[in-house]
C-alpha angles and dihedrals in degrees: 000000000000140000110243110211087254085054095051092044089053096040092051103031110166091017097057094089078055087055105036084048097066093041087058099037081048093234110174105253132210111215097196131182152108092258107081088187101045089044091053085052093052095050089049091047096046087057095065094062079081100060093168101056128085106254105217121182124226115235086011106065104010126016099187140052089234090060077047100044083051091060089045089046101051082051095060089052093041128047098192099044110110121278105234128220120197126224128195123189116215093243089060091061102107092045089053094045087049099048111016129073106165118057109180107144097021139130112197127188122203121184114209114222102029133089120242102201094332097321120123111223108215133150090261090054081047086060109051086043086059099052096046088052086055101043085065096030137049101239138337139228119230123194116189112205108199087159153359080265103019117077140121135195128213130166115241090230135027118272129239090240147005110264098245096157097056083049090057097050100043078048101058093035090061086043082055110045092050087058089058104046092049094053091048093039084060106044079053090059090046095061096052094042108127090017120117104232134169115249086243099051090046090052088052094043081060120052114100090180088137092038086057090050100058100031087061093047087051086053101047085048091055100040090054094043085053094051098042096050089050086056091054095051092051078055103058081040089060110043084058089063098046093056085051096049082051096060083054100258104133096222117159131169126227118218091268094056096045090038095045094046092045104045106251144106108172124115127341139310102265104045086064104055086049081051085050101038082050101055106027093031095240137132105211096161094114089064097064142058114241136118104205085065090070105124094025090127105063081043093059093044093054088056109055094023092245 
């Protein structure tokens, strides 16, 4: 089985900006749970919410954290190489507890009761998993997995800032997707006006439950395109203004003029250039002006081990 983006959004609810938060930020994220197969679907289903990284398997495409540094690497030197996300299956545990130290960008299932090559997964191996992923990395994302339709996500530690800008786009997509419906919903009834059906047939007419499906699909992948090309823009942007700073000229955007130039309005400031030093692997905080950046550099250090 797996979670479409209109099912996640449904099962997490008000904790899907949360969620979608740490996929985009690249926080490394624990998939737990008794259910080796529901928590593998999780961990593949969780990946999607990124539908403009490069989904890479552990085990599968790649089996050790040097095959892994090379694709980050290749991402420092290149900004439109493919941001990669990582994906561990439960039964690949032990092989990622044995070889890999830094977990930015993965998604790591771990089934509790069963035995990955002669480990024993517990809560107490969970947390002390847990504390070796944050002693390399800023937070962490934990999803508990109780049943195919029961689950909740929380980070380990507090984050920086509400994700306002998930909320907003979980928000309009929803804004969007009922549009839709209702506009197809009526030119439906349209076509049967005049016509003797039975009430059944009419209800059936009528569900657009795999219409909603896709159509919400088609809009996520659009929101966080938009978004992410926002982001690439303030980049380019960026980059400009830093050339410049390093010819001595003190030059330094607010929020209007970075938001104005790259296309985009939503949250704060701050919550866009960690975006940024997440994805791009910068740390443009010296060329704006904004307070609450203060200590983005050692943010964007621990992320990416620098």
């Amino acid at each position: 089985m797996s979670y479409s983006i209109l099912k996640l959004m449904t099962l997490f609810d008000r904790q899907f900006p949360l969620m979608l938060h740490a996929v985009l930020h690249r926080y490394p994220i624990l998939v737990v749970g008794s259910d080796s197969e529901v928590v593998d679907d999780f961990v593949k289903s969780l990946a999607e919410i990124a539908p403009h990284r490069h989904r890479v398997v552990f085990w599968r495409d790649f089996t050790t954290e040097d095959e892994l540094l090379s694709l980050l690497e290749e991402e420092r030197h290149d900004f439109e190489a493919s941001r990669v996300i990582v994906c561990s299956l439960s039964n690949s545990l032990r092989l990622v507890i044995d070889r890999i130290t830094s977990f930015t960008a993965w998604i790591i299932g771990v089934s509790l009761g069963e035995k990955s090559l002669g480990l024993t997964i517990d809560e107490l191996m969970v947390d002390r998993l847990l504390t070796v992923i944050l002693a390399s990395s800023p937070n962490c994302g934990i999803l508990r997995v109780y049943g195919p339709s029961d689950a909740e996500f929380k980070m380990a530690r507090p984050l920086p800032a509400k994700p306002t800008i998930e909320s907003h786009i979980l928000s309009k997509i929803l804004g969007r997707k009922k549009q839709a419906l209702e506009r197809i919903r009526r030119l439906l009834r349209k076509s049967l006006r005049g016509q003797s059906l039975a009430g059944n047939f009419i209800d059936s007419f009528l569900d657009l439950e795999e219409e909603a499906e896709m159509v919400t699909r088609d809009m996520f992948v659009e929101e966080i395109s938009a978004f992410v090309h926002a982001a690439r823009r303030a980049v380019t942007i960026l980059t400009r203004v830093r050339l410049v700073r390093e010819f001595g000229i003190n030059v330094r955007l607010t929020e209007r003029n970075l938001f104005e130039a790259a296309g985009w309005n939503i949250g704060g400031l701050s919550s866009f250039v960690r975006f940024i030093g997440a994805e791009w692997h910068e740390d443009f905080s010296d060329c704006v002006t904004d307070d609450t950046l203060l200590g983005l550099g050692s943010w964007v250090d621990s992320m990416w081990g620098a």
